[in-house]
MOPAC internal coordinates of N, CA, C and O (Angstrom, degrees):
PM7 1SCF
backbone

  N    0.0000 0     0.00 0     0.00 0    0    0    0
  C    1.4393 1     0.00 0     0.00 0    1    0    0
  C    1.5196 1   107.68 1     0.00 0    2    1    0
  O    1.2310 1   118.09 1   -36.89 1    3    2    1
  N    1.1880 1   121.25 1   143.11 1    3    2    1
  C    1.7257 1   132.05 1   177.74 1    5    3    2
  C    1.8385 1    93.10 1   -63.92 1    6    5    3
  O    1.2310 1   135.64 1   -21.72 1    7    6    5
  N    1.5690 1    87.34 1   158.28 1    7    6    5
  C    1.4812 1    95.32 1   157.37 1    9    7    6
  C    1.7939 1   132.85 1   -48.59 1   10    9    7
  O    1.2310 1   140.55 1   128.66 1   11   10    9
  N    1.2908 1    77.73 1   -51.34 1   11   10    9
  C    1.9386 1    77.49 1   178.43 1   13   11   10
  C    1.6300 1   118.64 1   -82.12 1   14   13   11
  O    1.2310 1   119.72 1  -179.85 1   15   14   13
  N    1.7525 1   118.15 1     0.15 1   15   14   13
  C    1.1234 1    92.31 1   150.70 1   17   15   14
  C    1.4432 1   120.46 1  -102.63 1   18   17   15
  O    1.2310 1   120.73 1  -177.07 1   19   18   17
  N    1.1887 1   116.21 1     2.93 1   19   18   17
  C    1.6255 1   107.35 1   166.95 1   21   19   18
  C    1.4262 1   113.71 1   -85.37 1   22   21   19
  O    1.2310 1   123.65 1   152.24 1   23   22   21
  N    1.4274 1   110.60 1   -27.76 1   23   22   21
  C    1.8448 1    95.84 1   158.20 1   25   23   22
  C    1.1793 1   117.90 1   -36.91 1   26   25   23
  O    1.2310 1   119.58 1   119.57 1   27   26   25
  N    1.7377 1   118.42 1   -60.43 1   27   26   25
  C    1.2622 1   131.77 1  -164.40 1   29   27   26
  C    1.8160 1   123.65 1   -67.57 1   30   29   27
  O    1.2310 1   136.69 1   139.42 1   31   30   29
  N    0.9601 1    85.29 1   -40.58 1   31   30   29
  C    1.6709 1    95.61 1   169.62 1   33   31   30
  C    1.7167 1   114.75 1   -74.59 1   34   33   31
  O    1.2310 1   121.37 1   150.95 1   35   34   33
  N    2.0188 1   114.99 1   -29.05 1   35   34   33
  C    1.6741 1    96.96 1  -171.94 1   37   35   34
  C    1.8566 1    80.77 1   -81.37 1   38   37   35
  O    1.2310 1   113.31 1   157.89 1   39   38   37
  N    1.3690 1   130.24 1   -22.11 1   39   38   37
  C    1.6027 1   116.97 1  -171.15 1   41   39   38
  C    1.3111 1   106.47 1   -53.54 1   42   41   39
  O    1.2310 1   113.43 1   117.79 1   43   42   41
  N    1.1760 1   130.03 1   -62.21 1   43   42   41
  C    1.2657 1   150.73 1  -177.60 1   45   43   42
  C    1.8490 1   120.08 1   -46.71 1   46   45   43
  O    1.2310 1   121.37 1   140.15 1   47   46   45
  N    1.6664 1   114.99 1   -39.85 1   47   46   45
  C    1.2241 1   129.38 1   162.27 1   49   47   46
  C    1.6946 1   124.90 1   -94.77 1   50   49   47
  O    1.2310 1   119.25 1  -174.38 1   51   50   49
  N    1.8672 1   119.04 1     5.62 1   51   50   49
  C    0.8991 1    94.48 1  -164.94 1   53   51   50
  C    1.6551 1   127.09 1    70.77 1   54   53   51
  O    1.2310 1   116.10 1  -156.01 1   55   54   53
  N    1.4035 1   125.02 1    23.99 1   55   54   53
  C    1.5779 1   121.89 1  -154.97 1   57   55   54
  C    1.7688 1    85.77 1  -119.96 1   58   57   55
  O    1.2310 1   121.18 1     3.29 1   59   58   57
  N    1.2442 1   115.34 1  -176.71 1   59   58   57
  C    1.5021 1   142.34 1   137.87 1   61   59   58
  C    1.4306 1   122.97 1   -84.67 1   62   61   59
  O    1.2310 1   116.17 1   -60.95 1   63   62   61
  N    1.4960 1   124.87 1   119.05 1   63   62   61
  C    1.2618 1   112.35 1   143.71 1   65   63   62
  C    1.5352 1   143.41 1   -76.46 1   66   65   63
  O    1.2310 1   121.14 1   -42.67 1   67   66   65
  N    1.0205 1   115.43 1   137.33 1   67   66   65
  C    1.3681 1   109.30 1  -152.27 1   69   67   66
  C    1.6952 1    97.23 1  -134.03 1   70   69   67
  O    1.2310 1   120.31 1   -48.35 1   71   70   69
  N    1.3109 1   117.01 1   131.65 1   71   70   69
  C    1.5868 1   145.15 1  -175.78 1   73   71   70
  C    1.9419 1    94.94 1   -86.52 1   74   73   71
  O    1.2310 1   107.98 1   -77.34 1   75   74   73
  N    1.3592 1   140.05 1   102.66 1   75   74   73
  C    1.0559 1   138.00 1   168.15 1   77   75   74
  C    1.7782 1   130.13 1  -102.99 1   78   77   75
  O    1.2310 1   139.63 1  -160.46 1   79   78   77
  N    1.3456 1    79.54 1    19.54 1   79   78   77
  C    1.5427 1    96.30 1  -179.89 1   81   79   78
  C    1.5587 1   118.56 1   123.74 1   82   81   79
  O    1.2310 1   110.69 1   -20.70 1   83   82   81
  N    1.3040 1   135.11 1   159.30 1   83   82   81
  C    1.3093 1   129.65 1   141.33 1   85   83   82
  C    1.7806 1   112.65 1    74.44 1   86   85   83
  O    1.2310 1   128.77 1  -171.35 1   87   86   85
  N    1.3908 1   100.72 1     8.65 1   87   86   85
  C    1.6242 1   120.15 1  -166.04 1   89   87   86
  C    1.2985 1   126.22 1    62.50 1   90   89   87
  O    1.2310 1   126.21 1  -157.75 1   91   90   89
  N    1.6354 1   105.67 1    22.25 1   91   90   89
  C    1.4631 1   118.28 1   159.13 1   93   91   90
  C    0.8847 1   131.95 1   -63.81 1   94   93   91
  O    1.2310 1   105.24 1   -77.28 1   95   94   93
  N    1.9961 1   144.94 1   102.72 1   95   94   93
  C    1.1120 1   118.91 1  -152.21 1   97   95   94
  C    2.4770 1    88.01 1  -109.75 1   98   97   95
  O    1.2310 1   133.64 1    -0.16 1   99   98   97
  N    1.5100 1    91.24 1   179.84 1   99   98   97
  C    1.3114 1    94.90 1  -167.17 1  101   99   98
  C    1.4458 1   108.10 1  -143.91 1  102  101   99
  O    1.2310 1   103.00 1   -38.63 1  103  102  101
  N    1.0561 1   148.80 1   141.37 1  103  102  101
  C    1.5788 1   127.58 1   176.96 1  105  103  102
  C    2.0702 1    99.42 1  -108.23 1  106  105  103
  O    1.2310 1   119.01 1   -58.79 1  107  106  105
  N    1.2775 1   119.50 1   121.21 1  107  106  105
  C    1.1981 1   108.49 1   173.24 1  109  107  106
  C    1.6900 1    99.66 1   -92.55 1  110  109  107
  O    1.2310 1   118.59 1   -27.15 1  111  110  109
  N    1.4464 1   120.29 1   152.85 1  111  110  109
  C    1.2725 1   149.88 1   178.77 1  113  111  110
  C    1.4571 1   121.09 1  -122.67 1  114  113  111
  O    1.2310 1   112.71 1  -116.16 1  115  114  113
  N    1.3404 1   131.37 1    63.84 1  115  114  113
  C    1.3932 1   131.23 1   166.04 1  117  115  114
  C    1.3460 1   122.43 1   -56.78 1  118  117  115
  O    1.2310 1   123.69 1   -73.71 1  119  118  117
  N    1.3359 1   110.53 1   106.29 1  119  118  117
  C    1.3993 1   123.56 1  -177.58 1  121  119  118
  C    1.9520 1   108.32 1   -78.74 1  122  121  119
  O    1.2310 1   125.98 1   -32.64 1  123  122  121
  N    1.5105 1   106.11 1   147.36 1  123  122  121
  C    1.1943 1   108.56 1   162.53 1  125  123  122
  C    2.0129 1   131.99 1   -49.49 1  126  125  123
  O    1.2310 1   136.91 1   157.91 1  127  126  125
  N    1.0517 1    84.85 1   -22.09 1  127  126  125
  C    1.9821 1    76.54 1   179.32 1  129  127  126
  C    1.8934 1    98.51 1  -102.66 1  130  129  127
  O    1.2310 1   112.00 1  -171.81 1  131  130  129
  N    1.2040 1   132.68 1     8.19 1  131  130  129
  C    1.4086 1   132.59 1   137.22 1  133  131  130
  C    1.9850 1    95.69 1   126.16 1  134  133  131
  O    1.2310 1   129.42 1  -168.39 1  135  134  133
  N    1.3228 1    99.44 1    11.61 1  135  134  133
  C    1.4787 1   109.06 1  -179.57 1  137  135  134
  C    1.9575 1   100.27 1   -74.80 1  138  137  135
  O    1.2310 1   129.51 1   -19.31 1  139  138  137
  N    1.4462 1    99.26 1   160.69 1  139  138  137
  C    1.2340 1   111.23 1   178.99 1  141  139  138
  C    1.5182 1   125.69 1  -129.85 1  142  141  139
  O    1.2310 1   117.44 1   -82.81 1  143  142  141
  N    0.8418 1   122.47 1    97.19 1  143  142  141
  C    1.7503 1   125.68 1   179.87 1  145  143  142
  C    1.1701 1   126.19 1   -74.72 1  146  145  143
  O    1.2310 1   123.05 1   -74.86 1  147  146  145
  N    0.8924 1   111.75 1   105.14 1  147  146  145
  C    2.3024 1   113.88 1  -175.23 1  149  147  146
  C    1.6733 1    97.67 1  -103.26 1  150  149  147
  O    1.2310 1   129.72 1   -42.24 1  151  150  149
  N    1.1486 1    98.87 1   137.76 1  151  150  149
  C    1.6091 1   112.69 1  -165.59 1  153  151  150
  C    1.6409 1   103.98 1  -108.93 1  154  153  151
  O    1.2310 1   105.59 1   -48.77 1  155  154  153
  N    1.2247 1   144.31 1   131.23 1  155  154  153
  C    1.4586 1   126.42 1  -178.53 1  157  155  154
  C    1.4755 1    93.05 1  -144.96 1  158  157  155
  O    1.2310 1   118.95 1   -19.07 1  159  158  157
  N    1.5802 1   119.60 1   160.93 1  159  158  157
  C    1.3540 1   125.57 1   169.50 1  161  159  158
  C    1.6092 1   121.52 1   -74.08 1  162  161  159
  O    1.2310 1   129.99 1  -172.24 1  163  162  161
  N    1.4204 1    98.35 1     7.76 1  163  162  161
  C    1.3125 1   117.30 1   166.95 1  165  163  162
  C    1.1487 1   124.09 1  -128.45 1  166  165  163
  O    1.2310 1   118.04 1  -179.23 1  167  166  165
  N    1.3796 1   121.34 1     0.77 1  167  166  165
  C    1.7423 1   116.34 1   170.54 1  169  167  166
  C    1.2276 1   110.65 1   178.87 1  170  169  167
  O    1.2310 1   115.43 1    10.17 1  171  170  169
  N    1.6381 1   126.28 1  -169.83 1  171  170  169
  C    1.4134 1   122.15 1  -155.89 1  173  171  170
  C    1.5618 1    92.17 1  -149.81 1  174  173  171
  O    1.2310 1   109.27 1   -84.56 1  175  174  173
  N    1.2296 1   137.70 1    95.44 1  175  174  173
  C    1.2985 1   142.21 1  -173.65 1  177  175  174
  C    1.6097 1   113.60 1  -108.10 1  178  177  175
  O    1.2310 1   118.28 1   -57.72 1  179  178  177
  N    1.2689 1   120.88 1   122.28 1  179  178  177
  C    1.5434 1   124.98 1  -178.25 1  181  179  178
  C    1.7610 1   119.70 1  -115.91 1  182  181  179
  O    1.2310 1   124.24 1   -94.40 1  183  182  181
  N    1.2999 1   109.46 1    85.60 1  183  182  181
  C    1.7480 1   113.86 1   177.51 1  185  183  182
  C    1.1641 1    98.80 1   -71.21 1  186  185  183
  O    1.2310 1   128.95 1   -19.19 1  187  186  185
  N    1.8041 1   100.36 1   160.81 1  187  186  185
  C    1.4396 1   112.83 1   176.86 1  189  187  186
  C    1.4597 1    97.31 1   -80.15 1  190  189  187
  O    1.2310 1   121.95 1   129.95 1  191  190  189
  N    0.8926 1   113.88 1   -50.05 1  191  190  189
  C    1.9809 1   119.94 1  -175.32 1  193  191  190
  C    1.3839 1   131.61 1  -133.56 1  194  193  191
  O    1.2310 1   122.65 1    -8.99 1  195  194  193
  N    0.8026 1   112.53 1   171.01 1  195  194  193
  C    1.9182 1   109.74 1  -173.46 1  197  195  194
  C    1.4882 1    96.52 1   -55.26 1  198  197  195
  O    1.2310 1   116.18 1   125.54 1  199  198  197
  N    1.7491 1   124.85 1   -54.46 1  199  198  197
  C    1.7510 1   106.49 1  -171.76 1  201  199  198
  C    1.3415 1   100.49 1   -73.46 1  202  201  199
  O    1.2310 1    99.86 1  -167.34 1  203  202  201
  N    1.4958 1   154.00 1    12.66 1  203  202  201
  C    1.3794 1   118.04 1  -174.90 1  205  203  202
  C    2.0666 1    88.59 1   -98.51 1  206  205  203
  O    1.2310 1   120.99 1   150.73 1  207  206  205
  N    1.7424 1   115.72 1   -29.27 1  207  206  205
  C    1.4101 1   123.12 1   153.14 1  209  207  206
  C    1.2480 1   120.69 1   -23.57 1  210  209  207
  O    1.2310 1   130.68 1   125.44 1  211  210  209
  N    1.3993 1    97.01 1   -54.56 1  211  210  209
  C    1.6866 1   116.83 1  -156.47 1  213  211  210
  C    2.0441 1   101.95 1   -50.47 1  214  213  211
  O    1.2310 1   139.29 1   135.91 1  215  214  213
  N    1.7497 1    80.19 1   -44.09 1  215  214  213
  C    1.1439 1    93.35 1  -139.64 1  217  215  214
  C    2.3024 1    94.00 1   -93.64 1  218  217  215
  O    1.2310 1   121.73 1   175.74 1  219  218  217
  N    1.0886 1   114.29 1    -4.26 1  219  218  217
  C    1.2639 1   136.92 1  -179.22 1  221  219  218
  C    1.5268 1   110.21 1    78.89 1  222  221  219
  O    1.2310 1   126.03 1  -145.04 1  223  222  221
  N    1.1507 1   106.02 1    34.96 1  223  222  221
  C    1.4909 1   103.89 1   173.15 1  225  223  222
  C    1.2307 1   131.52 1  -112.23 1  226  225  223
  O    1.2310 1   117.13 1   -74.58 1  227  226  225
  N    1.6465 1   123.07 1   105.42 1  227  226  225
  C    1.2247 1   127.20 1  -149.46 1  229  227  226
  C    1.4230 1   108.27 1   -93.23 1  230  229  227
  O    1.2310 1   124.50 1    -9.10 1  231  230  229
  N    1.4666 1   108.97 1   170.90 1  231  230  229
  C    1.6879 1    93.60 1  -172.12 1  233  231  230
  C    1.6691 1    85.62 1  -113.32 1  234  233  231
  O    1.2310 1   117.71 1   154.39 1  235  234  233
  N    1.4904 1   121.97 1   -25.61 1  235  234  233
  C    1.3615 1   107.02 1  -176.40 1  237  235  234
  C    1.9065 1    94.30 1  -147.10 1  238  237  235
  O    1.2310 1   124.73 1   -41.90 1  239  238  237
  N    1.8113 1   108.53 1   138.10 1  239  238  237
  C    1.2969 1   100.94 1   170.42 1  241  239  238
  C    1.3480 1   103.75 1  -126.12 1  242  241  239
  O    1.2310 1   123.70 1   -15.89 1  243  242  241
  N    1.3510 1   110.50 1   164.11 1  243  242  241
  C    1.4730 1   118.13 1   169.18 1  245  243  242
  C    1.5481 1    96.67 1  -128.29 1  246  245  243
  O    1.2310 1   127.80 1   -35.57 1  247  246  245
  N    1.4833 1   102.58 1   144.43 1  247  246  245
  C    1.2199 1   109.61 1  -179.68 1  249  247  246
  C    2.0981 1   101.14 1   -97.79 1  250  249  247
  O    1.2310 1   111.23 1   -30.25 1  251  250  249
  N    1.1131 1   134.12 1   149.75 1  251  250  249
  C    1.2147 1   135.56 1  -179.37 1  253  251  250
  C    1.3599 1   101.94 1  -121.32 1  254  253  251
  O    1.2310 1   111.64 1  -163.70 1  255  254  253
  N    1.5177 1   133.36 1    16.30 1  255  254  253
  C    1.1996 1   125.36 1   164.38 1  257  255  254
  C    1.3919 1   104.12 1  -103.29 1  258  257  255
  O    1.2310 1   118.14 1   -40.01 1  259  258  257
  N    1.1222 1   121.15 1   139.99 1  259  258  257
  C    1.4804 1   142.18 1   163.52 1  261  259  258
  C    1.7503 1   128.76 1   -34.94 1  262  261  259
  O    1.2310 1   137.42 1   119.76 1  263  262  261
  N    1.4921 1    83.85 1   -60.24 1  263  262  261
  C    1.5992 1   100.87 1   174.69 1  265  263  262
  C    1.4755 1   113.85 1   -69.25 1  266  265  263
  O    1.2310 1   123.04 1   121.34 1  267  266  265
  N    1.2675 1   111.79 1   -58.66 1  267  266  265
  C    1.2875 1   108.81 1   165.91 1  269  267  266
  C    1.6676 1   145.23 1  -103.83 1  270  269  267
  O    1.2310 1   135.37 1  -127.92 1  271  270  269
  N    1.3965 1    87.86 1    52.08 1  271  270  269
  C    1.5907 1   105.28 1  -171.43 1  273  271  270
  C    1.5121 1   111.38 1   -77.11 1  274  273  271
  O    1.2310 1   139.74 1   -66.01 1  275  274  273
  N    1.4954 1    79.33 1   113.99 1  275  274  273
  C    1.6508 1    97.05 1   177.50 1  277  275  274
  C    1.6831 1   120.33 1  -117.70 1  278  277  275
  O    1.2310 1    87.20 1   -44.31 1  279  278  277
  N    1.3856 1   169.66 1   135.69 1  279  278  277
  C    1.3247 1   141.70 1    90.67 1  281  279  278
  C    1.3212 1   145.39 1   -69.11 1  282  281  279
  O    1.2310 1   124.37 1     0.06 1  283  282  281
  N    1.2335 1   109.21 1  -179.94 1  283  282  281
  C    1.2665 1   132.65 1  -176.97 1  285  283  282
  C    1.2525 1   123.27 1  -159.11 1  286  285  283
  O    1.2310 1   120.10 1   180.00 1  287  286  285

């Protein structure tokens, strides 16, 4: 997603946008019970905490591509 739509989407959720390299932008979403939501133009990933993040291990993903729409 461009910068200005991850502005628009962390405005809208309360999130951070976040630049992760390579002009990938990301919206993070810190939830109240210490979970973490990373938002991408390709999927919807929910850690329990910053180290399970840290470490790329999601507890639930959604894929937002079509072709290869997957969860867990």
């Amino acid at each position: 997603m461009t910068e200005e739509q991850a502005n628009a989407v962390a405005s809208a959720l309360s999130g951070t946008p976040w630049q992760s390299g390579g002009d990938i932008w990301l919206v993070i979403v810190e939830r109240k019970d210490g979970s973490i939501v990373v938002i991408s133009d390709e999927s919807i990933c929910v850690y329990a905490n910053q180290e399970c993040l840290d470490g790329g291990q999601p507890d639930q993903f959604i894929s937002l591509d079509a072709a290869n729409a997957a969860t867990s």
